[in-house]
C-alpha positions in Angstrom: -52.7 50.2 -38.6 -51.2 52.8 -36.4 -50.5 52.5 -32.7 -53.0 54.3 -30.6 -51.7 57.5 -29.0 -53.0 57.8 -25.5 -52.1 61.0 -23.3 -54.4 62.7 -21.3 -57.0 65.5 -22.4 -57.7 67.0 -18.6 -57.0 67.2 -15.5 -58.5 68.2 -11.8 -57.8 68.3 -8.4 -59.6 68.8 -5.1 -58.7 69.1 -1.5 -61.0 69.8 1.7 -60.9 73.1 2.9 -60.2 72.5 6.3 -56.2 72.1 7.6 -54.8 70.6 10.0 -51.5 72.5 10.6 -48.0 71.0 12.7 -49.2 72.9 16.0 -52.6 71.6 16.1 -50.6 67.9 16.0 -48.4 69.1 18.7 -51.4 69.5 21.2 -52.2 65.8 19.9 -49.0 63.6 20.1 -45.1 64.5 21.3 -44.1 66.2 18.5 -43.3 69.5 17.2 -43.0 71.7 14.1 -39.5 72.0 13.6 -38.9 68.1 14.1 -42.0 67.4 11.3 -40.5 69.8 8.5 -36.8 68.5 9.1 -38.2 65.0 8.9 -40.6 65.1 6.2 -40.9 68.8 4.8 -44.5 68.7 5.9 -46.0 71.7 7.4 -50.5 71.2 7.1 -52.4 68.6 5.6 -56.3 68.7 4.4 -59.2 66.8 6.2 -62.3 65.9 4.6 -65.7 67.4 6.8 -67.5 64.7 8.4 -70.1 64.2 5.8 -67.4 64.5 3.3 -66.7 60.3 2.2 -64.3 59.7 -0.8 -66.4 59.1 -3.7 -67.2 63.0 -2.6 -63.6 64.3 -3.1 -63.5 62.4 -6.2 -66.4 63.9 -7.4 -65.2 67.5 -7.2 -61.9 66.3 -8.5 -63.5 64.3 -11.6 -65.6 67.6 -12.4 -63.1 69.6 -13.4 -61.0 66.9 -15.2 -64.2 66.3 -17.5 -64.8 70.2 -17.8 -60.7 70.4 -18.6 -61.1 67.6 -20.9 -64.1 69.4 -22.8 -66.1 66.1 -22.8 -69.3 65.1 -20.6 -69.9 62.5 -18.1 -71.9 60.3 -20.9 -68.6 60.3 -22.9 -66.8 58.3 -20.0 -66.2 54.4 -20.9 -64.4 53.8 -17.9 -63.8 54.9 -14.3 -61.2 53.4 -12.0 -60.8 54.7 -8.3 -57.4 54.3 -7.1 -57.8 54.1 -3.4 -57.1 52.2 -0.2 -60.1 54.2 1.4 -63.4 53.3 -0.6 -66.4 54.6 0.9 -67.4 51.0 1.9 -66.0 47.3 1.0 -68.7 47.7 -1.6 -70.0 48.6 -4.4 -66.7 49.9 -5.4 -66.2 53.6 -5.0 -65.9 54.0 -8.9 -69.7 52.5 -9.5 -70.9 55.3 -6.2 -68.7 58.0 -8.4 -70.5 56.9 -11.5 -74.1 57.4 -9.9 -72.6 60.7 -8.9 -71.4 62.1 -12.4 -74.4 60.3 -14.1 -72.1 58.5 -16.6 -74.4 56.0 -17.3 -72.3 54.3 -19.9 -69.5 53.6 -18.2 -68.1 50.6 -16.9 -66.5 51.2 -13.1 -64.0 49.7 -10.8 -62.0 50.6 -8.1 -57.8 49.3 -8.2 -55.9 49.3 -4.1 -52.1 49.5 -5.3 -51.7 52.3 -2.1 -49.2 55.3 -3.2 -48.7 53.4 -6.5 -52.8 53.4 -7.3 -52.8 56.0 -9.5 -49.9 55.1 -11.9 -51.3 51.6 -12.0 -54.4 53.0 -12.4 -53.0 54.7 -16.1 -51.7 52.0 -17.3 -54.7 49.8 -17.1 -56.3 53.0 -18.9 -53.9 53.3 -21.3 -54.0 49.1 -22.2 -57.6 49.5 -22.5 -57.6 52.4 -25.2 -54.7 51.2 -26.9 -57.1 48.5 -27.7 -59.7 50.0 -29.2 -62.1 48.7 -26.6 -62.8 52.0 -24.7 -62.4 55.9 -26.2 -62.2 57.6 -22.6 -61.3 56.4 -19.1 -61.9 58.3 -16.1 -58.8 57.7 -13.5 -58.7 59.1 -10.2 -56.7 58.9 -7.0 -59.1 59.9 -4.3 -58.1 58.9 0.0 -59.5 60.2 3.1 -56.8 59.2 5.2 -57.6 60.8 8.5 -60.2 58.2 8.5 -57.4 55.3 9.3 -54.8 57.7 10.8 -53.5 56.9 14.1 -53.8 60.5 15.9 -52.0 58.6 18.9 -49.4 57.6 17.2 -46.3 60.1 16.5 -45.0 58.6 13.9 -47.5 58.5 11.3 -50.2 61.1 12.3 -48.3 63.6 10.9 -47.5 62.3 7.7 -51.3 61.6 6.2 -53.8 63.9 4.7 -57.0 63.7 2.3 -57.7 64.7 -0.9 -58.4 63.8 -4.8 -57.3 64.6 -8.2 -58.5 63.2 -11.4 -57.2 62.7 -15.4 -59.3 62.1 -18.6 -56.9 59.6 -20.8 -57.9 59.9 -24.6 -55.6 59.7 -27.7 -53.7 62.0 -28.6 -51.6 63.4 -31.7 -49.0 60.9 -32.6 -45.9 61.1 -30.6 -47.5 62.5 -27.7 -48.9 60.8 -24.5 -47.8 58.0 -22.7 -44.4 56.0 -24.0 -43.9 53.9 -21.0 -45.1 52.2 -17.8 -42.6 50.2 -15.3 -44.7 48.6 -12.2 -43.6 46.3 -9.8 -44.3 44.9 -6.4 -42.9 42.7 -3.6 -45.0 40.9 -1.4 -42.7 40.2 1.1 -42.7 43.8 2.4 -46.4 43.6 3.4 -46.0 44.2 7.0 -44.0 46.9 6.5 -46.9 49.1 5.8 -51.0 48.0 6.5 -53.9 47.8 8.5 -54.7 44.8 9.8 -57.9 45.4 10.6 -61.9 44.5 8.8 -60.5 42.1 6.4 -60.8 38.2 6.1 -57.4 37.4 7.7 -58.7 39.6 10.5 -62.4 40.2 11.1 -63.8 43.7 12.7 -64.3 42.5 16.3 -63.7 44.1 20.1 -60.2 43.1 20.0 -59.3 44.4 16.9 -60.7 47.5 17.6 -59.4 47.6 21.2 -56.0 47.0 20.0 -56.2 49.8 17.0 -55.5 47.3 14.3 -58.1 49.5 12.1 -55.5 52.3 11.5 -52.1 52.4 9.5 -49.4 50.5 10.6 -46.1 51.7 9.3 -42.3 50.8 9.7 -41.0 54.1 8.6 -37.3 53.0 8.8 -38.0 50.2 6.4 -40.2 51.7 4.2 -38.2 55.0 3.8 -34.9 52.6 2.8 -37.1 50.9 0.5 -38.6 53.9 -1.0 -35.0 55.8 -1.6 -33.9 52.6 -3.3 -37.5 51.9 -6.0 -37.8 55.8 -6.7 -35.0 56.4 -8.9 -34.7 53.0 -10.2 -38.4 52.8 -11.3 -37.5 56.2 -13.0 -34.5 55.2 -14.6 -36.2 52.0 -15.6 -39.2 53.7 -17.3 -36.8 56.2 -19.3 -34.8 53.7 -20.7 -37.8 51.7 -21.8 -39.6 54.9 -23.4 -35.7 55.5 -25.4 -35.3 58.7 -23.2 -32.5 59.7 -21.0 -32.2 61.6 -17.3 -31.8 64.8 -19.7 -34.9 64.7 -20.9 -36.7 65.0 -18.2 -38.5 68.6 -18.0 -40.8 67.7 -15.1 -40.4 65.2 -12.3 -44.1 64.4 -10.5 -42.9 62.4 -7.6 -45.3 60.6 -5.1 -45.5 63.4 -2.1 -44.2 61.2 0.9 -41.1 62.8 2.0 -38.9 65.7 1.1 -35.7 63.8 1.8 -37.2 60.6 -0.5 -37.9 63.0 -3.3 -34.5 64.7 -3.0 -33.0 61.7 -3.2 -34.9 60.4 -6.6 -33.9 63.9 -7.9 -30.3 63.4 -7.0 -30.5 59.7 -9.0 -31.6 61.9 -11.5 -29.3 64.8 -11.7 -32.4 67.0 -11.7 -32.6 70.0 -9.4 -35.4 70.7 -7.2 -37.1 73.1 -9.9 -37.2 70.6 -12.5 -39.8 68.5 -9.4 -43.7 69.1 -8.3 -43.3 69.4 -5.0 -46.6 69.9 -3.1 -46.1 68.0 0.3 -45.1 71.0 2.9 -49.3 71.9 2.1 -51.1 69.1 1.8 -49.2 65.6 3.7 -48.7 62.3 1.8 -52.7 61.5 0.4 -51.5 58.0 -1.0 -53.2 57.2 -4.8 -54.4 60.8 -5.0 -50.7 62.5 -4.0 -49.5 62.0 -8.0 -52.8 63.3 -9.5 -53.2 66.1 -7.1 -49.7 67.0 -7.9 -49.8 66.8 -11.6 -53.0 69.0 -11.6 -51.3 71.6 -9.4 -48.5 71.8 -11.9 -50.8 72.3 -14.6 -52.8 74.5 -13.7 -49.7 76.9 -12.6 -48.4 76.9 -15.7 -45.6 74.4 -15.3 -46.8 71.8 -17.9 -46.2 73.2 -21.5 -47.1 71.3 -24.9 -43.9 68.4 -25.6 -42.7 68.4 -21.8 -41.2 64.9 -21.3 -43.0 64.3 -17.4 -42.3 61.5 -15.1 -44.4 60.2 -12.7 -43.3 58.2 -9.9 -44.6 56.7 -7.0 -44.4 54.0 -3.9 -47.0 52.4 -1.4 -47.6 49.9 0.6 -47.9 45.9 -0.8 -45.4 46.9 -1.0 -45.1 48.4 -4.9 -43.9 50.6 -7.2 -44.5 52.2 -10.6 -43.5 54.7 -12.5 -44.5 56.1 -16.5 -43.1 58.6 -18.8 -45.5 61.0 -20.2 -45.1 63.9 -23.3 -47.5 66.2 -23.0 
């Protein structure tokens, strides 16, 4: 019996329509414009409304993936939520996005691998078709990180933005879809990049509150050495398990952190910035939903064709890593 091809059939995105742009941060925190671009090529980000949660995003995102895709919602097995911002602790996100598409038949979890979510996220998809037990999973990255952003804090208020995008796995014609996955993690990094806060370890309570332990907590220095280092190597690590070389890369989907990260994975690669999805200057670094929201985006302009070898890479807290090599 043949291997199972498994690629994906659609794709969506969504981001709230209001921005929040460089100069309304420099009213917020000691910052300013020119310093945010040079440091991390961002220039807005999108935040959800109030009454926007992120099963919502998710929603709009998984819409048009299913409408993209040609199926229905009672066609979905499967729906796993990449996020490290469900709506509550629970029921999962994916089981209040399953009430919301009305895809009764679907089983529904939600997976916290931060930046990383969504490519972990496909290859549990992807093992789960493969085997026959399920015919179409639902995977979405979906944040609304303004929720646990620190607007006092300089450093990482300006990196951090909301949003969603969403993918229909499926099989596809032989030698299409996905060839590899390569995921890591390393424990030991933790504190590098968290929030403390509303756990077990650390209980909601006055003090965690009063000292802001409920927002992100970042050590940029670290976590930017760590991330120039996994990039490229995840890359490299998921060609060369999928048989392809840097040359065959057409497209390069990057997590949307920061421009001088992603220039450096290119430059690993011997790819120039063309041959990248590069979204980041509009929209800020939306963790599990910055891969998906990209990879829609470059769909969707045109810069996806039929046999394009794509790789999708990405980093987040944990801390982890993965990265999968995709022909389209």
């Amino acid at each position: 019996m043949n291997e199972i091809s498994v690629g994906i059939l659609g794709t969506g995105k969504y981001v709230p329509e209001r921005r929040l742009t460089n100069q309304e941060l420099e009213q917020k925190v000691e910052t300013n414009d020119e310093w945010i671009v040079t440091r991390t090529g961002i220039r807005e980000r999108r935040i959800a409304a109030p009454e926007q949660a992120t099963s919502d995003l998710a929603y709009e995102a998984s819409v048009k993936a299913l409408d993209a895709a040609g199926i229905t919602a009672d066609d979905i097995d499967l729906i796993i939520v990449a996020t490290i911002t469900p709506d509550m602790f629970f029921p999962s996100t994916a089981c209040l996005l399953q009430e919301k598409l009305g895809a009764k038949k679907a089983a529904a979890f939600d997976l916290s691998a931060a930046c990383s979510g969504f490519i972990y996220g496909l290859a549990n998809a992807v093992g789960f078709i493969k085997t026959g037990m399920y015919r179409h999973v639902l995977v979405v990255g979906a944040e609304c990180l303004s929720r646990i952003t620190d607007y006092e804090d300089r450093n990482t208020c300006i990196l951090f933005g909301d949003g969603a995008g969403a993918v229909v796995l499926g099989q596809v014609p032989e030698g299409r879809g996905f060839k590899s996955f390569k995921l890591g993690a390393d424990g030991s990094g933790g504190e590098l990049l968290r929030i403390r806060g509303g756990g077990s370890r650390y209980p909601s309570s006055e003090e965690t509150i009063n000292n802001r332990h409920h927002f992100i907590e970042m050590n940029g220095r670290d976590v930017f050495k760590f991330a120039v280092r996994v990039m490229g190597s995840a890359a490299e690590e998921a060609l060369e398990s999928a048989g392809y070389s840097k040359a065959d890369i057409d497209l390069l989907i990057p997590h949307q952190a920061n421009i001088r990260i992603i220039q450096s994975a290119l430059e690993r690669l011997d790819l120039s910035e063309d041959k990248a999805m590069i979204n980041l200057d509009r929209y800020g670094n939306v963790s599990a939903a910055s891969i998906p929201l990209a990879l829609a985006e470059a769909v969707e302009e045109g810069r996806v064709k039929e046999g394009d070898c794509l790789v999708l890479v990405g980093f987040g807290g944990g801390l982890t890593w993965g990265a999968t090599v995709l022909k389209w």
